[in-house]
C-alpha positions in Angstrom: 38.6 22.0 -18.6 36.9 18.5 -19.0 38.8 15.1 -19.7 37.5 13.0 -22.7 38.3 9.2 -23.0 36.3 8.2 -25.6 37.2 5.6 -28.7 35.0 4.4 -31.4 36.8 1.5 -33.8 35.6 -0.2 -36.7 37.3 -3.0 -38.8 37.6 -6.5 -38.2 38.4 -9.3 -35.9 42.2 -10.8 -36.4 41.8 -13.8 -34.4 38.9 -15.4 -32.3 38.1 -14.0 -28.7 40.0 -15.3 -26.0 37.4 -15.8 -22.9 38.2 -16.7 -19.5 37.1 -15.8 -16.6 38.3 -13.7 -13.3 38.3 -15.4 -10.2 34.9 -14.2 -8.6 33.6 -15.6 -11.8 33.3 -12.3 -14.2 34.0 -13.0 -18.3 36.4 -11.3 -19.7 37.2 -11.5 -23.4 40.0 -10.3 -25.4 39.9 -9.5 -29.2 42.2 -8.0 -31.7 41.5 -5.8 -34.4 42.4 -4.8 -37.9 41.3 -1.0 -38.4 41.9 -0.3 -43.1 42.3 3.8 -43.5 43.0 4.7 -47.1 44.6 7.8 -48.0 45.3 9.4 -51.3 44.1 8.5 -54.8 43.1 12.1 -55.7 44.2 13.7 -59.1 45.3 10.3 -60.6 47.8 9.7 -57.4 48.1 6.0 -56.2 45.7 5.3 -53.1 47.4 3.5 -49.9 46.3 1.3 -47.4 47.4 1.9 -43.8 46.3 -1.0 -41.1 46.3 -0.1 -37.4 46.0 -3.1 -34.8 44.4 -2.5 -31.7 43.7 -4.7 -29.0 40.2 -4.8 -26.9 39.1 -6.0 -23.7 35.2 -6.7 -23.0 34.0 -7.2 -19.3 31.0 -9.1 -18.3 27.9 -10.3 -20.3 29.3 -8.5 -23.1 32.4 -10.7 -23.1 30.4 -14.0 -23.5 28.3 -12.7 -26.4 31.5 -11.5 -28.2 32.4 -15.1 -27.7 29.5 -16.6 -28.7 29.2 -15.3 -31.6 32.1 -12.9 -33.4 34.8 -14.8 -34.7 38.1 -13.9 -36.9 37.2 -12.0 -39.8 33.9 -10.9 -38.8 33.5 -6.9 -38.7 32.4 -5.1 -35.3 31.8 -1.2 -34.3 33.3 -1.2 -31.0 32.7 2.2 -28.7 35.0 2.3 -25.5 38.1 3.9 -23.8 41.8 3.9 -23.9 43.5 2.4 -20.6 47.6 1.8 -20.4 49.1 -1.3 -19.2 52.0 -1.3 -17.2 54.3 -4.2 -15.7 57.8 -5.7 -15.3 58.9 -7.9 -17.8 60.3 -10.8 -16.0 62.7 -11.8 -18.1 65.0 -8.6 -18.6 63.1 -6.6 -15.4 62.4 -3.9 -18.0 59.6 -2.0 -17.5 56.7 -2.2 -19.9 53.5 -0.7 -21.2 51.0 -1.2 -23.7 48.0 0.9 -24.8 44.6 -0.8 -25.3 41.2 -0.3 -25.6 38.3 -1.2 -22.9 35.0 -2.3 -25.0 31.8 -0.6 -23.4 29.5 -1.1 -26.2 29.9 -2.7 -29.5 27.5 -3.7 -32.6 28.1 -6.6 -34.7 28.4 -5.5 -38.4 27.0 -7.7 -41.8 25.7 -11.1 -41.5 26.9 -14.3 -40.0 29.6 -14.7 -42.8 31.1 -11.3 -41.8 30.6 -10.0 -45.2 28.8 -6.7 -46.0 27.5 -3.7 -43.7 24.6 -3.9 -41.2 21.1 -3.1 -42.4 18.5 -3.2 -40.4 18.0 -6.6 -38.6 21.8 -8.1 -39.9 23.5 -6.4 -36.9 23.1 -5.9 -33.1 24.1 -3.8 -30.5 25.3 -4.5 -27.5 25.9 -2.3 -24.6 27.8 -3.2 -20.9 24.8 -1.3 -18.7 22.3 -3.3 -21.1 20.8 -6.3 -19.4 21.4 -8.3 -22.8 21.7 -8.9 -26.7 19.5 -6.7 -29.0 19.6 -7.2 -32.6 18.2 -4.6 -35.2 21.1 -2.2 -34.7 19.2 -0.1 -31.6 20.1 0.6 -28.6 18.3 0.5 -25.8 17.8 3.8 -23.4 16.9 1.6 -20.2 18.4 -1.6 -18.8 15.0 -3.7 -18.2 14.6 -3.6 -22.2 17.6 -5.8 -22.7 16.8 -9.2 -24.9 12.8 -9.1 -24.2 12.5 -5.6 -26.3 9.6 -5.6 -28.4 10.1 -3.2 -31.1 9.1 -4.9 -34.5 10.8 -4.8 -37.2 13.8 -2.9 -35.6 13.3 0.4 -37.0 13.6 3.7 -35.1 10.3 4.4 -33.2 8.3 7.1 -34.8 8.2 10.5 -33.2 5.5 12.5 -33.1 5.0 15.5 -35.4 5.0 17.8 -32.5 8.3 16.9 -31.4 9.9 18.2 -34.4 11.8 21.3 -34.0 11.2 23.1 -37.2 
């Protein structure tokens, strides 16, 4: 049977990224996150708010766009993998662990004011095999697209009638 890693998070930024970079010169950005899931509310019950907090790392030329421009409050669809931490604290020599999330593509949601959802041109994917930033909310199928993709207005391209299976 198959392993699956696979985490897809939506909410909002609780602080600004923290960049810095390794020492053979790689960016690496840390975020954290504030995920809302409402439950209840049906036949006249009270509806709740639960908030999870998760932590993200980004690797690369994905952590300096995160940087550049997501800051707190600004909503962000992030698609990655779970990875544990483990180390000693020093101070007791208690062993520790922590589970967080490893960022391998993400899309910035609403506008520059972090308010509202993405249509059309308001968002922008991003993608750590992508050569760079695309905004339009697509997502490019080969590296060499990257920032220089010319695809209008950033709609979906449109397929042919003959590839439609019905």
């Amino acid at each position: 049977m198959a392993n699956l890693n696979k985490v897809y998070l939506m909410g909002r930024l609780t602080r600004d990224p923290e960049l810095r970079y390794t020492p053979k010169g790689t960016a690496v950005a840390d975020i954290g996150m504030a995920i809302n899931r409402y439950r209840g509310g049906g036949d006249g019950g009270e509806r709740t708010e639960e908030t999870t907090f998760v932590d993200v790392t980004l690797w690369g030329r994905q952590a300096e766009i995160v940087n550049q421009y997501l800051a707190k409050g600004r909503e962000v669809f992030i698609e990655g993998r779970l990875q544990l931490d483990s180390w000693e604290d020093k101070a007791s020599g208690q062993k520790r662990s922590k589970l967080k999330v490893v960022g391998e593509s993400m899309q910035f949601i609403g506008g520059p004011g972090g308010s509202g959802g993405s249509s059309g041109g308001e968002g922008g994917n991003y993608s750590s095999s992508n050569s760079g930033y695309q905004s339009g909310g697509q997502e490019s199928s080969s590296p060499d697209q990257g920032a220089s993709s010319s695809q209008g207005s950033g709609s979906y391209d449109d397929e042919e009638e003959d590839d439609i299976p019905f």
